[in-house]
Each structure stands twice: as C-alpha cells, then as structure tokens.
VOGU-3710 file (C-alpha; in Angstrom, 3 decimals, decimal comma):
1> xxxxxxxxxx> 2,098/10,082/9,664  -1,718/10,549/7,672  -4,166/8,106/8,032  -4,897/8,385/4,139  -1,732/6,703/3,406  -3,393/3,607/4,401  -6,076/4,430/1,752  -10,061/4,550/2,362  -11,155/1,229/1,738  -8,508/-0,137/3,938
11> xxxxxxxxxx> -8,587/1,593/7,363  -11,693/-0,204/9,056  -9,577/-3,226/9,808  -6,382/-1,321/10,895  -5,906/-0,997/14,719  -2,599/0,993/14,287  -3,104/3,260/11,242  0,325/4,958/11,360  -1,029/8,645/12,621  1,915/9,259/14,904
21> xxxxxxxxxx> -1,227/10,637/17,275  -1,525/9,579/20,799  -4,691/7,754/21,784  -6,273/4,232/22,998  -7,604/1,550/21,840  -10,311/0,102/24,206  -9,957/-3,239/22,464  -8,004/-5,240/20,373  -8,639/-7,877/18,061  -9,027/-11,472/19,330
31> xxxxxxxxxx> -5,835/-13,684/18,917  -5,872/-16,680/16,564  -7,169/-19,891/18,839  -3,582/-21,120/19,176  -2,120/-17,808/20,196  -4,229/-17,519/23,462  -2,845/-17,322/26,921  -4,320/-17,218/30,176  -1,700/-15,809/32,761  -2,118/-15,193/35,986
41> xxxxxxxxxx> -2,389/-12,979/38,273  -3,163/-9,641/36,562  -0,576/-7,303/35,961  -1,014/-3,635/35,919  0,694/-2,036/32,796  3,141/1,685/34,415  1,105/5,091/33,898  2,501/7,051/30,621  3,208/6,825/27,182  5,185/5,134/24,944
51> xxxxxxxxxx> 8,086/6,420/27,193  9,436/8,858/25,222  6,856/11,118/23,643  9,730/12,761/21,396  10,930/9,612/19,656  11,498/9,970/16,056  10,831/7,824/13,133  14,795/8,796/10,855  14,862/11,369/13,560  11,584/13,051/12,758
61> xxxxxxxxxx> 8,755/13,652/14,759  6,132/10,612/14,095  3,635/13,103/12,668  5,829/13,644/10,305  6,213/10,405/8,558  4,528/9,086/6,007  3,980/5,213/6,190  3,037/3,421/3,270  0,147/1,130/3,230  2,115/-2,243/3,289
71> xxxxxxxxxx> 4,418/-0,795/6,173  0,779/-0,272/8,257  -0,644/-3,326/7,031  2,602/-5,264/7,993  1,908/-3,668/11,721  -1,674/-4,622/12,001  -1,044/-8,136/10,809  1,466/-8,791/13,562  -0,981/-7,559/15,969  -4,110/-9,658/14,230
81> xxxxxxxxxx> -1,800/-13,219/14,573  0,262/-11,870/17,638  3,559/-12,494/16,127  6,906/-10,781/16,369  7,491/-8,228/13,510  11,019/-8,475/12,278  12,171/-5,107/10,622  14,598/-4,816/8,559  16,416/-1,934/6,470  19,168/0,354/6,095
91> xxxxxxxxxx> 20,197/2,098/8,985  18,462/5,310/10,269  15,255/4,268/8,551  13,248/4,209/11,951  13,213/0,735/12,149  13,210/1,228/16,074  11,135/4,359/16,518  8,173/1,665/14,962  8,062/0,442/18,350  7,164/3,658/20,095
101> xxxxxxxxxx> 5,071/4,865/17,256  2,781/1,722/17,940  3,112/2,027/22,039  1,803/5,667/21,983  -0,762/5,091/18,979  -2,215/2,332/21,077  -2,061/3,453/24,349  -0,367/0,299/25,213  2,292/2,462/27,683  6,473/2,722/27,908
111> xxxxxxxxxx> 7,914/0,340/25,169  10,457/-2,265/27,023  13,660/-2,331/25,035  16,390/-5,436/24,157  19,262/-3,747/23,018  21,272/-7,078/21,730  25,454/-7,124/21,082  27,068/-10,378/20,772  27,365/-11,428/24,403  23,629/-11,112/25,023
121> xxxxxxxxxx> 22,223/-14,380/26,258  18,295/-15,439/26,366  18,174/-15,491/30,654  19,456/-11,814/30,384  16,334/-10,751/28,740  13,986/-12,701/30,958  15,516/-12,069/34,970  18,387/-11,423/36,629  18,853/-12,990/40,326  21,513/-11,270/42,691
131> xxxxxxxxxx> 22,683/-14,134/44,811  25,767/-12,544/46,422  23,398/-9,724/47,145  20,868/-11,991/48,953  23,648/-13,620/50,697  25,093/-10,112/52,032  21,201/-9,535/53,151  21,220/-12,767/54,727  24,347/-12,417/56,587  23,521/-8,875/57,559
141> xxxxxxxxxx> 20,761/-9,871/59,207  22,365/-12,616/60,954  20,572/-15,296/59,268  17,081/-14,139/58,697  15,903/-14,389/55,476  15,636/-11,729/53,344  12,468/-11,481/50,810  13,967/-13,067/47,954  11,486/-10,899/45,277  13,816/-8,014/45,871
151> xxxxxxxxxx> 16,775/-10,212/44,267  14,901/-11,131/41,571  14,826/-8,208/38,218  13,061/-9,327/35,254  14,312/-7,980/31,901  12,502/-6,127/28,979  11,625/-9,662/27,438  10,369/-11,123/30,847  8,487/-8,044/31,980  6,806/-7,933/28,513
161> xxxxxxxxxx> 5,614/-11,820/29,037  3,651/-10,844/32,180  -0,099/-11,186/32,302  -1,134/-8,026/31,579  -5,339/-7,376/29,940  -3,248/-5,559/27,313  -0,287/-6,025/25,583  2,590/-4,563/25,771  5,675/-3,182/23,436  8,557/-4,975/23,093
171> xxxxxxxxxx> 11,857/-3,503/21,196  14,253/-6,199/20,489  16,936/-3,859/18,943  19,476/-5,262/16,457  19,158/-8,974/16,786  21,598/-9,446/13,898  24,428/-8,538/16,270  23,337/-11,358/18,621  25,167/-14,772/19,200  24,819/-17,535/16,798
181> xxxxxxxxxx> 22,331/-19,429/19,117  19,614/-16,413/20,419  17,572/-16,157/17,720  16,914/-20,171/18,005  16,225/-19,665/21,817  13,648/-17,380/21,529  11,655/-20,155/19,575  9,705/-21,641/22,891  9,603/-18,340/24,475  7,779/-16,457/21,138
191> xxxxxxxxxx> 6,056/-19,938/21,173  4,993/-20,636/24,782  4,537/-17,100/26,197  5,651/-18,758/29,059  9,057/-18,982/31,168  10,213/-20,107/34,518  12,882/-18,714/37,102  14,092/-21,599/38,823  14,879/-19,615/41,943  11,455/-18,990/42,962
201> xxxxxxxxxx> 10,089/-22,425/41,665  12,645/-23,731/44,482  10,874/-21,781/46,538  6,906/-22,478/45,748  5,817/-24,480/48,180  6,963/-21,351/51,347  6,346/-18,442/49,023  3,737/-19,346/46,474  3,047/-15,753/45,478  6,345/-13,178/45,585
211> xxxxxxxxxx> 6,750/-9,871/44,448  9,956/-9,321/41,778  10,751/-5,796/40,277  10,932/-4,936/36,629  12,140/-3,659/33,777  9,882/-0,691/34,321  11,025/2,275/36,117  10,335/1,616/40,005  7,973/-1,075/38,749  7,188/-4,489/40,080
221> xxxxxxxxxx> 4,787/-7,165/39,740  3,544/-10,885/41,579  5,115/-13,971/40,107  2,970/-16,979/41,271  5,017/-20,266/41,800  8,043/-18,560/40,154  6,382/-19,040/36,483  5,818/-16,196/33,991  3,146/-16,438/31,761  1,216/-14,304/29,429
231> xxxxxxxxxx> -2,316/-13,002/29,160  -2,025/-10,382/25,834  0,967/-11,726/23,828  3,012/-8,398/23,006  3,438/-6,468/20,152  7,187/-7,746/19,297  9,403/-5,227/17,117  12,325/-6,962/15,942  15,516/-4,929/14,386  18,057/-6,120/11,823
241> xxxxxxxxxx> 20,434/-3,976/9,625  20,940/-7,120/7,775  24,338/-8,032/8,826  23,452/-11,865/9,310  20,641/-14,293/7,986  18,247/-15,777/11,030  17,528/-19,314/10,920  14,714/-20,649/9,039  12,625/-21,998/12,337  12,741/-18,687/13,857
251> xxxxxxxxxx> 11,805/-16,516/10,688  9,158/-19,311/10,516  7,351/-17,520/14,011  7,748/-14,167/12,573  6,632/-11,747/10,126  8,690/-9,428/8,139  8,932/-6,282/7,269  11,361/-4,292/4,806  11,917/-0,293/5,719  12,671/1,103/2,539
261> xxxxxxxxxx> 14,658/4,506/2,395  12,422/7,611/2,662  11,160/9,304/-0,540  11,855/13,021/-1,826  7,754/13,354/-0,601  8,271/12,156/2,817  11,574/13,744/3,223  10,358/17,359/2,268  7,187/16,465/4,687  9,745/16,051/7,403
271> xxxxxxxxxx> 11,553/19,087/6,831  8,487/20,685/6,919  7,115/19,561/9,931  10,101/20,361/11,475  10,943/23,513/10,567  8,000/25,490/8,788  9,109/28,233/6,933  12,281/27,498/5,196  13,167/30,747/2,929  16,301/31,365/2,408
281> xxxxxxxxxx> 17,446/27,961/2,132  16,984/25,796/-1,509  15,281/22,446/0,584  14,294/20,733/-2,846  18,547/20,986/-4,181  19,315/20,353/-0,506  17,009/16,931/-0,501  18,753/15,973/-3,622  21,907/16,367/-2,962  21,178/14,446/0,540
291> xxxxxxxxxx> 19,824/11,869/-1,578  22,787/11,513/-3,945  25,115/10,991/-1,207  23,047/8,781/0,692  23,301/6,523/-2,703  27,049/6,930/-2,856  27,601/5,868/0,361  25,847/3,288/1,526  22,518/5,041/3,407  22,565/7,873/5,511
301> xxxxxxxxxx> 20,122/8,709/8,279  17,282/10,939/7,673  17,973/13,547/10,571  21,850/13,795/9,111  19,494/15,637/6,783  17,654/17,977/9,404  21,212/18,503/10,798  21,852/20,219/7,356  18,887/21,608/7,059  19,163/23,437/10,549
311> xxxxxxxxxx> 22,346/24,313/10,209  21,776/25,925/6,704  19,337/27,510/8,577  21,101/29,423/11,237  24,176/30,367/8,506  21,241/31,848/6,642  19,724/33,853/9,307  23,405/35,263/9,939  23,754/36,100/6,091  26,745/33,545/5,892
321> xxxxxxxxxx> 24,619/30,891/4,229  25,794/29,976/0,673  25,964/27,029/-0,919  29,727/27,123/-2,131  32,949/24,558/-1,895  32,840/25,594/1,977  29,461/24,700/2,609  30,139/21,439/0,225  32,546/20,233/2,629  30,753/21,157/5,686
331> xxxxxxxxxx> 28,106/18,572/4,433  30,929/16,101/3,562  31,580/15,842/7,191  27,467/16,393/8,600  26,978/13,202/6,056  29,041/10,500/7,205  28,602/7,282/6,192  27,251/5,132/8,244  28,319/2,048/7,068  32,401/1,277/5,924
341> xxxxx> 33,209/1,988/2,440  33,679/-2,012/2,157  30,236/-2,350/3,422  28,062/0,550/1,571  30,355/-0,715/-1,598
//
C-alpha cells in the first residue's frame, strides 16, 4: 500500500493509512461518549503480529496494494466511532486480508477470526463450556471439584470483548452465509460490549474471579463474576460476498464499505512487487486478458492472476513459454470462475 494514496491534506487524521508496514500506534483516538466501556480486570493482548505476517490483500503482499482514499477513510472512521466495518465485494478482493492489514499496521496483535456457515449460532462465538468434560474431571477425582475455568473456551467474538487498554481485531468472515437470525443477535453484543456466561455467574459468589482460556493460542484471561465486558471496543471487520441483504437494525450499528475490483494500476503494482523483473513475459496483454475474463465470468481472484503470471514465468525460463491455443487453455483452467455461471450471469 502508499501512504500518498490517501492524499496530503488528508493523512493527519488517519490512524491506519493503508501502508501495509508494521508498526504501533501508542494511542488511539478517544471513542464517541456513548461508545465508552470500562471493563475490568485488565487483559493482556498475546505477543506478535497480526498473526500471519504473510497475509495477502487478492493474494498479494499488503505492500503491494494500493488502497484508495475512501477505502482508508472508511477504516479510520470505524475506528474514530468504534463501529463494525461491514465489507463487501466480489470475491478475492481482500475483503478479509483488511483485517490483518489493520492488526499489523496498528500493532494491535493476532486478528481473532469468525468464520460463519449457516449453522453458526451467537454463543459459539462468545464461549464454549465442556460439561461432560467437567463431569469426567469430577468423577475422576472422586468428587472433588475440578477448576471450572479450564471448561470454559471463549470464542474469537468473546475473546475480542475482553478488557484489553487496546483494541483488538476481529474478522467476522462471511456473515452472509449465516442463519437468518445472527446478524439480529449481534445487535446488544456490538451495542453493549458486554456478555455473560451463565456458568460462572452460577458460580460468583465461591469463585468471584476465574481464569477461562481463549481464542488465542495457549492464551487465557480472568473473568470476574462470569461477565465479559470491554475496555477498547474492537476494530470489527465484517465480510459479505453479497449473497443475502442484513436487516436494517443491524446495518443501522455498522458502517459499510464496498471493495471494488482492482485496477490495471494496482494489478501491474502487484505483479511487480511480487515478482520484479518480468522479461520475457507480455504482463500488460497478460493483465488484460485476466481482466476480460474476470468480466466474463463473474470476478476472479487477483492471485488466479499471479498463478499465471508465475507460471508464465517458469515456461519462459524453460523456453516453452508462448502465448498460443495451448497456453489459452492452460489459463482457461488457472481462471476458474468463482462464482456459477447462473450466479456471475
């Protein structure tokens, strides 16, 4: 990504600016008065990065893309009012790699990701609590009880709603293939920053404070009086491919944010940032021809392109690169639609 695509006059109020670079931000802006929350006790955010330092924006290195100034803007207002960001576009547009662009940018450490299908249910995202397996532990140990934290997993959503100084990243990845009713149960939750898990509340008044694990790797954290609440409201990344209109209530809490298809620029930045010296191999017919299918059928994803490019790469370092009916149906089959023909139609 490059700074100047935000433009001069503009990047004094950006917090993310879209570099793709790693750094930190010592501070973020203060939330809106009704968007502060005081959770307790602190949380310590997991050592690291975004989690995956090689993540790609269309399959490309972050560096590599070019954001435009509404697709920053779009980011830094989300972070300014502490709403989710719901993303939308065709697939293999990066919609998700936004999330660990922003994590690494920001310092703000391993994004937690929601991958949603159509059985995915709102206490899924929040915890998890193995009875049976407390109930082996009990009767194992002839009766004693076991420390119930251990039982007790919080999901991406509920790990990204403890109080932690600074906020964290969370992915909620294709929400459009969720059940009917999700999207309306994450009002309170988006609203409150706040949940309970009743099996600890139960439990209060013995074990006020108990440690639960995470959605982090190895990672676990106190819950006081089994309630979850936040300190730093996270930076929420919503996905959608579009397959399914939200409700009006929930697009009401969120802002949006439309990934258009990469242009000829930003696609030839990406092969170049990729790849460096190309000779031997016409990129610019090679971009347009990639561009031409995508527009027959339906979208394609931008590294179905660098899978050309790399394999037109290697034919050409063997001499057998040429860019006849052969090599015309090698692509046919490298660019696959993504979508049904019913669908792209």
């Amino acid at each position: 990504m490059s700074a100047e695509a935000v433009g001069p006059n503009r990047v004094d109020w950006h917090v993310y600016r879209g570099t793709g670079q790693s750094g930190f931000v010592r501070r973020l802006p203060d939330p809106p008065p009704w968007r502060r929350f005081s959770g307790e006790p602190v949380s310590e955010v997991p050592e690291g990065d975004s989690g995956d330092t090689n993540r790609r924006i269309g399959g490309v290195p972050g560096a590599a893309w070019i954001p435009s100034p509404h697709e920053v803007s779009m980011v830094n207002a989300a972070i300014y009012l502490r709403r989710p960001l719901l993303v939308t576009g065709r697939p293999g547009t990066g919609k998700s790699s936004l999330a660990y662009l922003i994590a690494r940018e920001l310092g703000l450490g391993p994004v937690l990701r929601w991958g949603i299908t159509s059985r995915t249910a709102l206490r899924e995202g929040l915890y998890a609590y193995d009875a049976i397996g407390r109930v082996q532990e009990i009767n194992a140990r002839q009766g004693a009880e076991p420390d119930i934290g251990q039982f007790v997993h919080l999901g991406a959503l509920g790990t990204a709603l403890l109080p932690y100084e600074r906020p964290r990243v969370l992915l909620i990845d294709e929400l459009d293939k969720s059940d009917i009713d999700l999207p309306n149960d994450l009002l309170n939750v988006f609203e409150d920053g706040y949940f309970e898990i009743l099996e600890l509340e139960r439990l209060a008044a013995r074990h006020p404070e108990v440690t639960v694990l995470t959605a982090d790797r190895d990672g676990s954290a106190v819950v006081r009086r089994g309630r979850v609440r936040c300190r730093a409201f996270p930076v929420v990344i919503i996905t959608s491919n579009g397959e399914r209109e939200f409700p009006a209530p929930f697009m009401r809490r969120c802002l949006k944010l439309h990934v258009e298809p990469p242009t000829p620029q930003q696609l030839g930045a990406m092969v170049a940032a990729q790849f460096g010296d190309t000779d031997g191999v016409d990129i610019a017919r090679l971009i347009a021809e990639f561009q031409a299918r995508s527009e027959e059928t339906g979208g394609l994803a931008s590294d179905q392109l660098l899978n050309a490019v790399h394999l037109a790469m290697e034919l050409a370092t063997s001499g057998a690169y040429q860019p006849d009916e052969d090599w015309q149906e090698l692509l046919t089959a490298i660019w696959h639609p993504l979508t049904s023909t019913s669908e792209a139609g």
